[in-house]
MMTF fields as JSON, N, C-alpha, C and O atoms, coordinates in Angstrom:
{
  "mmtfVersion": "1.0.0",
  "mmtfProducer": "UNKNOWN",
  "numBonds": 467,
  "numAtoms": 468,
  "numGroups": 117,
  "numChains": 1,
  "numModels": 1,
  "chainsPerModel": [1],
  "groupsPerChain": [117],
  "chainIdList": ["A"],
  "bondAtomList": [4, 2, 8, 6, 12, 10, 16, 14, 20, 18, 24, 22, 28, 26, 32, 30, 36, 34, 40, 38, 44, 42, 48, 46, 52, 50, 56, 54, 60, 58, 64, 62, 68, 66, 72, 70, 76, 74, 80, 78, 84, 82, 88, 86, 92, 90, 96, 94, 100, 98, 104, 102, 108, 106, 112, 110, 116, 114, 120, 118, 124, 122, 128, 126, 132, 130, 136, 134, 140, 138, 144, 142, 148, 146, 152, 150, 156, 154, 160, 158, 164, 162, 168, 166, 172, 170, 176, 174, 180, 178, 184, 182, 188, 186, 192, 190, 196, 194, 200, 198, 204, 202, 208, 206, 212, 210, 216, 214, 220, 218, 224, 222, 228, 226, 232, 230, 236, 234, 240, 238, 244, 242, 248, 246, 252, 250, 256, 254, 260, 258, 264, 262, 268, 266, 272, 270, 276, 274, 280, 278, 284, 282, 288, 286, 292, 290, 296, 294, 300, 298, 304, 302, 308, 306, 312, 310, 316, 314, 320, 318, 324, 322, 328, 326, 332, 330, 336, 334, 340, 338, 344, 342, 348, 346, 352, 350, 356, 354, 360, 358, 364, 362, 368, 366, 372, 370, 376, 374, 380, 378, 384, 382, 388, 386, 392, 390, 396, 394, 400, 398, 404, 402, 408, 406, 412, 410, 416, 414, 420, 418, 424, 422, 428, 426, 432, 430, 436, 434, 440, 438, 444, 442, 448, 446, 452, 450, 456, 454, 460, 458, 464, 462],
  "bondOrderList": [1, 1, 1, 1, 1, 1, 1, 1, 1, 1, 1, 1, 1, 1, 1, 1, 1, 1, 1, 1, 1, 1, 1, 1, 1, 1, 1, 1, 1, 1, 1, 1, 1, 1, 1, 1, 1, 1, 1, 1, 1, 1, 1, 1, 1, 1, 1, 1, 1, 1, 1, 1, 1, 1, 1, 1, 1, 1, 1, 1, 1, 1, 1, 1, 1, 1, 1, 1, 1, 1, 1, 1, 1, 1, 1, 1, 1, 1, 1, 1, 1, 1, 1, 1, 1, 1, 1, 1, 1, 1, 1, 1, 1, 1, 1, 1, 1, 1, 1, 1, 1, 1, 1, 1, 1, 1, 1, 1, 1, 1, 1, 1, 1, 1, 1, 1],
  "groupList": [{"groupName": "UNK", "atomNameList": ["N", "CA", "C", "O"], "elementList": ["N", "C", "C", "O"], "formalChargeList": [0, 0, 0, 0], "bondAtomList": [1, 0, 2, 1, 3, 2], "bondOrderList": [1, 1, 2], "singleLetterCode": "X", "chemCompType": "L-PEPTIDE LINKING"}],
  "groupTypeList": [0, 0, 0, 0, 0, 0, 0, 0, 0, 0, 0, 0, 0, 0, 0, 0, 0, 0, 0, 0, 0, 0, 0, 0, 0, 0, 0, 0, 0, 0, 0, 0, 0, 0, 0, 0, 0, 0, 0, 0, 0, 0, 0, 0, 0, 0, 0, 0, 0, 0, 0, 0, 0, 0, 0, 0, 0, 0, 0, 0, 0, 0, 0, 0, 0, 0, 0, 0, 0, 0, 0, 0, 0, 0, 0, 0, 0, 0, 0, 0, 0, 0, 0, 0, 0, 0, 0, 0, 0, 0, 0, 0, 0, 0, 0, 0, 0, 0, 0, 0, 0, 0, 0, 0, 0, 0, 0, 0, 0, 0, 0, 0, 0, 0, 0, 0, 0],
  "groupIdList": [1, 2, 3, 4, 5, 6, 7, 8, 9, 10, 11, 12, 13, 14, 15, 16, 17, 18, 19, 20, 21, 22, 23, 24, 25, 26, 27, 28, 29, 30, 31, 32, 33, 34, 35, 36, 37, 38, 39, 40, 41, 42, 43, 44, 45, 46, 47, 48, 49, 50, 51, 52, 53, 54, 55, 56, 57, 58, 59, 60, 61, 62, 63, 64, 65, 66, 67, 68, 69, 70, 71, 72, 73, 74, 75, 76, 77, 78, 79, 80, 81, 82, 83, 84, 85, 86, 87, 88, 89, 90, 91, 92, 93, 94, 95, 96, 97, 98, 99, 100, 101, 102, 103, 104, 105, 106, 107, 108, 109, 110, 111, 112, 113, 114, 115, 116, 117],
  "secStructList": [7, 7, 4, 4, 4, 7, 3, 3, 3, 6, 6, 3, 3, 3, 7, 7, 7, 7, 0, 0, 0, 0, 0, 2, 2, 2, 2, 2, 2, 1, 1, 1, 6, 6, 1, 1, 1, 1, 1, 7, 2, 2, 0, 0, 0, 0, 0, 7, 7, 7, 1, 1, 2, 2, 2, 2, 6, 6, 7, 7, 1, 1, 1, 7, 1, 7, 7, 6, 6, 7, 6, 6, 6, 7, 2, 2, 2, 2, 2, 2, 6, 6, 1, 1, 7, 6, 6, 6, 7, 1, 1, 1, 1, 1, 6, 6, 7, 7, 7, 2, 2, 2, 2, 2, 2, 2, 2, 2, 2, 2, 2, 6, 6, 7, 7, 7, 7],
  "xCoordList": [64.274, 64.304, 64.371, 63.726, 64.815, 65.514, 64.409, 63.731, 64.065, 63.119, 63.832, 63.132, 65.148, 65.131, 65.34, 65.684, 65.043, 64.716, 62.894, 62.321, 62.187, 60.901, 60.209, 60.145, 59.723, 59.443, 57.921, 57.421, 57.084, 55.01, 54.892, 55.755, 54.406, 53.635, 52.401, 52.134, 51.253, 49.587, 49.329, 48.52, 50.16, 49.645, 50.004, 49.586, 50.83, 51.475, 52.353, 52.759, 53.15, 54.232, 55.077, 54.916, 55.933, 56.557, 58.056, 58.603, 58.736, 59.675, 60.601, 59.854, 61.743, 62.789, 63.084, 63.432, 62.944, 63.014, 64.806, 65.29, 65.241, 66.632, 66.302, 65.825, 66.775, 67.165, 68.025, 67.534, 68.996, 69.903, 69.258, 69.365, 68.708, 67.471, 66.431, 65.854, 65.942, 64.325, 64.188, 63.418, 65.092, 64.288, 65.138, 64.313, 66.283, 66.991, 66.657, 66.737, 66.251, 65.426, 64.312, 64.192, 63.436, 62.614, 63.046, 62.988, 63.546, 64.324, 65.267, 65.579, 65.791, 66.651, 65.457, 65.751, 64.452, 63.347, 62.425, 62.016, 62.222, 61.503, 61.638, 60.933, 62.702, 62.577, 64.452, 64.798, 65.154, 66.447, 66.549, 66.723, 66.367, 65.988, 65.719, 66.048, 64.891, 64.304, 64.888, 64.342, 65.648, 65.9, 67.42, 67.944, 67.962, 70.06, 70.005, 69.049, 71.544, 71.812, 72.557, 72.949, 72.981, 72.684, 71.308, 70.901, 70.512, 70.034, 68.778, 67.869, 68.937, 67.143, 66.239, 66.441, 65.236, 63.799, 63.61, 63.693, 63.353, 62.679, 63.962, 63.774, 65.217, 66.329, 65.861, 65.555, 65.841, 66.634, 64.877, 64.898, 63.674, 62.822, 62.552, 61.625, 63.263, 62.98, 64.367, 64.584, 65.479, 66.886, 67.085, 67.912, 65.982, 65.849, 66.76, 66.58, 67.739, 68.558, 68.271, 68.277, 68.077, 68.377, 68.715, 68.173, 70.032, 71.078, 72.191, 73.191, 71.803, 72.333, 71.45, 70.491, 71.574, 70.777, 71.185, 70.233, 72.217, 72.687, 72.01, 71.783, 71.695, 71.159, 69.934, 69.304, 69.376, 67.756, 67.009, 65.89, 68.324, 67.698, 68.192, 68.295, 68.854, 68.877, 67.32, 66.641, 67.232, 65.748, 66.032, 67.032, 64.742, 64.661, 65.206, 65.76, 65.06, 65.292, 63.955, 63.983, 63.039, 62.067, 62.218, 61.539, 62.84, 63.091, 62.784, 62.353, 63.113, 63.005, 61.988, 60.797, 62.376, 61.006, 60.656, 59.53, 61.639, 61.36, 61.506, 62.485, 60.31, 60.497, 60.263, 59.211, 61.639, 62.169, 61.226, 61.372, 60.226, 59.137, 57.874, 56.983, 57.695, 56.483, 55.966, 55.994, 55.551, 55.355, 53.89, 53.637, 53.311, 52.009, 52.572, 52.085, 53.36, 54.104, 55.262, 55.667, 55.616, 56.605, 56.221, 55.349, 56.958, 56.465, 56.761, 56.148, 57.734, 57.708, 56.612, 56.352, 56.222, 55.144, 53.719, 52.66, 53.864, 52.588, 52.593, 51.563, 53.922, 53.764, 53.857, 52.963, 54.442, 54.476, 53.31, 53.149, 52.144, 50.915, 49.443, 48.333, 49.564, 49.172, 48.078, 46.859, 48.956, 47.677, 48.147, 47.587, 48.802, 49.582, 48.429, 48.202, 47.798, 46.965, 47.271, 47.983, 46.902, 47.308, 48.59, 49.629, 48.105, 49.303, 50.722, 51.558, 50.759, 51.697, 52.402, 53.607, 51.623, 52.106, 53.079, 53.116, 53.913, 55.218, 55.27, 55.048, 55.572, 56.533, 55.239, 54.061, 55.586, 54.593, 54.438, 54.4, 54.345, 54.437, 52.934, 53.09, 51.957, 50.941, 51.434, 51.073, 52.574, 52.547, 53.528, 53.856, 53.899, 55.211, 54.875, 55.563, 53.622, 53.194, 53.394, 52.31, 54.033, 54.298, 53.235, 52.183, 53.429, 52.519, 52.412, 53.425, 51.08, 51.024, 51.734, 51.791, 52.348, 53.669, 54.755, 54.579, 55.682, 56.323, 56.383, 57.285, 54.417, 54.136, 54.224, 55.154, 53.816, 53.913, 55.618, 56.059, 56.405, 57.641, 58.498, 59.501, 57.719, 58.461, 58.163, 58.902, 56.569, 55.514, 56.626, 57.152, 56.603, 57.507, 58.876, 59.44, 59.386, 61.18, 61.079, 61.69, 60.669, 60.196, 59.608, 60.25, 58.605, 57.885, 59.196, 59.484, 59.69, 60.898, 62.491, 63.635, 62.13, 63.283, 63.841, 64.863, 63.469, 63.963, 66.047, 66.827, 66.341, 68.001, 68.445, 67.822, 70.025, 70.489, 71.387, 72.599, 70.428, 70.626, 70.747, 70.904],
  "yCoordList": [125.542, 126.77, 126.421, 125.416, 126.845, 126.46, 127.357, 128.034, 127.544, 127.86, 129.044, 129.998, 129.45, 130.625, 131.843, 132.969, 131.416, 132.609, 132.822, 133.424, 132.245, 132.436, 132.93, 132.249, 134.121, 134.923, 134.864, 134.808, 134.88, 134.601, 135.678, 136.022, 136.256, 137.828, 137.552, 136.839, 137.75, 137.704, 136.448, 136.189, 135.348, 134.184, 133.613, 132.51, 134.449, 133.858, 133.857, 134.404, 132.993, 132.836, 133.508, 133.106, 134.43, 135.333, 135.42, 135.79, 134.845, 134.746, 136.197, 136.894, 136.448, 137.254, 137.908, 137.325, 139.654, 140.588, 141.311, 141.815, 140.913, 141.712, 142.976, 143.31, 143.492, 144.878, 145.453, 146.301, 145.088, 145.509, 144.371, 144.792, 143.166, 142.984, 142.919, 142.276, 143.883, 143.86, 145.12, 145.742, 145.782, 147.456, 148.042, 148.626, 148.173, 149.088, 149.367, 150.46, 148.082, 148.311, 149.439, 150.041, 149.372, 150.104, 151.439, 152.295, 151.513, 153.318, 153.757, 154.948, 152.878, 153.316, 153.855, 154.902, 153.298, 153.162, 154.517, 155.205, 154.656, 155.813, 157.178, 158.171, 156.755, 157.878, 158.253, 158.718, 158.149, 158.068, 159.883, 160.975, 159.587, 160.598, 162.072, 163.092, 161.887, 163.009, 163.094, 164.035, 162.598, 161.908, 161.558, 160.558, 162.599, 162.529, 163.876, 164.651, 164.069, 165.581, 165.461, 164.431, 166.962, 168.305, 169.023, 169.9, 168.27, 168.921, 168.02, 168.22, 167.011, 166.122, 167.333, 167.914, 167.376, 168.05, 167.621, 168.452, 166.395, 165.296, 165.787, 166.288, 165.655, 166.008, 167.549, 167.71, 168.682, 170.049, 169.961, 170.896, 169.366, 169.785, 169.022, 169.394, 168.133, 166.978, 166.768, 166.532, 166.792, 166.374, 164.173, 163.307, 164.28, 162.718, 162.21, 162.597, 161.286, 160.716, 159.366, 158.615, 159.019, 157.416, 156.565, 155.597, 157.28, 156.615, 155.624, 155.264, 155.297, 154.306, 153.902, 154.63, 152.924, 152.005, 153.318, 153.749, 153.676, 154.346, 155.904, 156.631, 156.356, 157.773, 157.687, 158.483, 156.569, 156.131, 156.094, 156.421, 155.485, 155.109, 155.86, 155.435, 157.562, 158.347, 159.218, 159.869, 159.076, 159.561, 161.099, 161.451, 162.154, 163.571, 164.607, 164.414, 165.494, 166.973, 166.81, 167.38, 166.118, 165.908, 164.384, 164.239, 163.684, 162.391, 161.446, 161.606, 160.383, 158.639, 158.356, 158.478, 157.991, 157.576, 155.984, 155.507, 155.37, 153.545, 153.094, 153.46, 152.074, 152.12, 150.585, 149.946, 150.167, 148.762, 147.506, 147.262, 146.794, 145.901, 146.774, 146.225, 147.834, 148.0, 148.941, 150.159, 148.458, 149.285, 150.486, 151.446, 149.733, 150.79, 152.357, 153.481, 152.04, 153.078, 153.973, 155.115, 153.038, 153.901, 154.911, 154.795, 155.985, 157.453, 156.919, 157.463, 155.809, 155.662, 154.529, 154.401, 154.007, 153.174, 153.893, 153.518, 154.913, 155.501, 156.686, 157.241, 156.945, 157.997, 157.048, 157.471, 155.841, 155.333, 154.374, 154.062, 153.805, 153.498, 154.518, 153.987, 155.577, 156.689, 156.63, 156.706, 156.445, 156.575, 158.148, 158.491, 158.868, 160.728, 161.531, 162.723, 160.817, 161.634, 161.581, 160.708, 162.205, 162.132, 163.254, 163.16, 164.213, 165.659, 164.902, 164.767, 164.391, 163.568, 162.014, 161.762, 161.403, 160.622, 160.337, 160.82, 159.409, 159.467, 157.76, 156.647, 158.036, 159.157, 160.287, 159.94, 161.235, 162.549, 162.425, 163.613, 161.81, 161.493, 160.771, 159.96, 160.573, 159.729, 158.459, 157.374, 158.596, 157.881, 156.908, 155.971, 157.192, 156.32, 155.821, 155.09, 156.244, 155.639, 153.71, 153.157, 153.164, 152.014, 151.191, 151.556, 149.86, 148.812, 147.985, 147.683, 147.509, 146.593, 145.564, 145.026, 145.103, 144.265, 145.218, 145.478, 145.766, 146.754, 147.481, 147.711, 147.806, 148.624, 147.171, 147.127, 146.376, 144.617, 144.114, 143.463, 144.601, 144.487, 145.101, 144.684, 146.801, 147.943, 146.944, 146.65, 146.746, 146.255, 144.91, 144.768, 144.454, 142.999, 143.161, 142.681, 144.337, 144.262, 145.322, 144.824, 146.126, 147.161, 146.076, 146.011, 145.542, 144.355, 143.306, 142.905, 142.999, 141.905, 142.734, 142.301, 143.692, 144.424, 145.127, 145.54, 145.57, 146.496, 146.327, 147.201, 145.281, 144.828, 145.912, 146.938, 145.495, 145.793, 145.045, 145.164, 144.099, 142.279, 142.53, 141.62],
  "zCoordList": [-38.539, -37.778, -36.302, -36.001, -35.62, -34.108, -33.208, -33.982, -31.934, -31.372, -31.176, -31.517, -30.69, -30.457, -31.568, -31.21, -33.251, -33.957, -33.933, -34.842, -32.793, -32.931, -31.631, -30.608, -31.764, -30.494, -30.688, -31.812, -29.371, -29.219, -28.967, -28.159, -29.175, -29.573, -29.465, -30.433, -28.677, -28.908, -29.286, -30.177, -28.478, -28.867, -30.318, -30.669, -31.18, -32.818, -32.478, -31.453, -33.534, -33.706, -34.695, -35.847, -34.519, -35.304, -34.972, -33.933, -36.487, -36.872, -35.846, -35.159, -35.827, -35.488, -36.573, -37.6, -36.442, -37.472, -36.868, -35.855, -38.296, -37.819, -38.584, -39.669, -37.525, -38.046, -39.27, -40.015, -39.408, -40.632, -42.019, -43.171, -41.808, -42.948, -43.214, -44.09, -42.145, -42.251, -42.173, -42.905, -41.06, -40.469, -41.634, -42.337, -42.154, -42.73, -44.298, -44.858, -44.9, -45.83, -46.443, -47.51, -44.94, -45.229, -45.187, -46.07, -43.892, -43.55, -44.678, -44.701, -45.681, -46.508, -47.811, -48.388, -48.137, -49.111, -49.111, -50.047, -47.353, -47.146, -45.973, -45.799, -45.401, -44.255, -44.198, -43.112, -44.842, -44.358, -45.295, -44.754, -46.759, -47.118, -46.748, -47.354, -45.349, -45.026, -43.683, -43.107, -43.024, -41.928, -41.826, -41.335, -42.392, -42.802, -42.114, -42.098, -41.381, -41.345, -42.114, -42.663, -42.318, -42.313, -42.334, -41.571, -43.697, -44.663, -44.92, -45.726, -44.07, -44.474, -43.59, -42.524, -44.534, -43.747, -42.468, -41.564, -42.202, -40.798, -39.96, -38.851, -40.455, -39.617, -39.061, -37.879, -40.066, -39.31, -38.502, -37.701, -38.414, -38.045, -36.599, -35.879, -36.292, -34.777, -34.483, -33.294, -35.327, -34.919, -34.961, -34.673, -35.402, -35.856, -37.19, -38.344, -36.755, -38.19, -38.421, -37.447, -39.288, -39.262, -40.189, -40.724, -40.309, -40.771, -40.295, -40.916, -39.13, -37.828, -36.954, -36.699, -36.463, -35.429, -34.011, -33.362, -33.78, -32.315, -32.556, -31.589, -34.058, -34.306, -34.117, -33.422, -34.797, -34.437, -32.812, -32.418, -32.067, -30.897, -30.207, -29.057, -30.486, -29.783, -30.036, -29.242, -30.689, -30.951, -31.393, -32.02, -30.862, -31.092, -30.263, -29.181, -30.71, -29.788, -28.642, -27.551, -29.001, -28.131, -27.189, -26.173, -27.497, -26.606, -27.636, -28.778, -26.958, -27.929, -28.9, -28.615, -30.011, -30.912, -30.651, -30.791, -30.313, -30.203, -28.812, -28.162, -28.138, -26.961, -27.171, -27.191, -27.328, -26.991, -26.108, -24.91, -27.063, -26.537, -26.293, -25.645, -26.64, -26.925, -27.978, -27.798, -28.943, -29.788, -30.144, -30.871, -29.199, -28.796, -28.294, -28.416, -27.909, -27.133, -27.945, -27.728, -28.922, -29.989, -30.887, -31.749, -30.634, -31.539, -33.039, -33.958, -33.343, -34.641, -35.2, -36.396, -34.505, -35.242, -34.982, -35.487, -34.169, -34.198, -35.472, -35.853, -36.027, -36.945, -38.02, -38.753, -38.724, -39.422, -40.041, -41.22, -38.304, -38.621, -38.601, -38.572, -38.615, -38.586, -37.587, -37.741, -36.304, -35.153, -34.683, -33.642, -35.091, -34.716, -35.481, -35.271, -36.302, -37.383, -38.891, -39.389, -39.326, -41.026, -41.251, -41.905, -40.513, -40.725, -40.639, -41.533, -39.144, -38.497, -39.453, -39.494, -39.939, -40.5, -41.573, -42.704, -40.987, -41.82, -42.829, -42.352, -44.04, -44.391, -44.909, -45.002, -45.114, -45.3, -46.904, -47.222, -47.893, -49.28, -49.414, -48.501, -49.777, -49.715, -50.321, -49.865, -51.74, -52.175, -51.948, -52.677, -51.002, -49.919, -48.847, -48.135, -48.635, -46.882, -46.72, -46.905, -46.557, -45.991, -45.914, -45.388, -46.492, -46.704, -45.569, -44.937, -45.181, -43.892, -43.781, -42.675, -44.713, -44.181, -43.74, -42.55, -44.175, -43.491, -41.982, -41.176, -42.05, -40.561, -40.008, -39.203, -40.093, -39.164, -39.006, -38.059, -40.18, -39.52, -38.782, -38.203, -38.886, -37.935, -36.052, -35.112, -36.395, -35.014, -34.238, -33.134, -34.973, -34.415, -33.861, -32.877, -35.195, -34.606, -33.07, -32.124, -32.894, -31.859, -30.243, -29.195, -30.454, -29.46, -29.51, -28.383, -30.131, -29.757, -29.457, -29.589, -29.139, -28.514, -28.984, -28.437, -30.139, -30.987, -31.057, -30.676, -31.51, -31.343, -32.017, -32.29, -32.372, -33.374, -34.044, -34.223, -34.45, -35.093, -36.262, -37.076]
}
């Protein structure tokens, strides 16, 4: 492994999360669903799609959900790690809510710049 697929985050060392095999996975698994126009729920209710990297990172009718290197700050890892609340938390399914590997790979690809690698 070559140094530049490895980015320091908090002092670890963490591999480089691409997006089209790491992030799309998940969005295809759990949020794309709800989150398509016309007719996804998440769509007609925020104007949020994410069915593309350029639909994603246009964000909402309300402004950006991903804020490129910081993910404390991202509306999607705060709805996806349920710091918005429980109402708020996505995906809204209990039995779909995203496993801490997953929320750790949304966390990484977002803090390392959220590409579109």
């Amino acid at each position: 492994m070559s140094v530049t697929n490895i980015f320091l985050i908090s002092g670890c060392a963490t591999q480089q999360v691409s997006y089209q095999n790491d992030v799309v996975p998940i969005f295809e698994y759990s949020c794309i669903e709800c989150h398509t126009s016309p007719d996804g729920i998440g769509y007609k209710a925020t104007g949020l799609e994410m069915d593309s990297y350029q639909s994603l990172m246009q964000g909402t009718v309300y402004g950006p959900v991903v804020v490129a290197g910081d993910s404390r700050r991202s509306i999607l890892n705060m709805l996806v790690e349920g710091r918005a609340g429980k109402p708020q938390r996505m995906p809204h399914n209990e039995d779909e809510v995203l496993s801490s590997a997953q929320i750790e790979t949304l966390r990484n690809w977002v803090n390392q710049g959220a590409y579109d690698n």
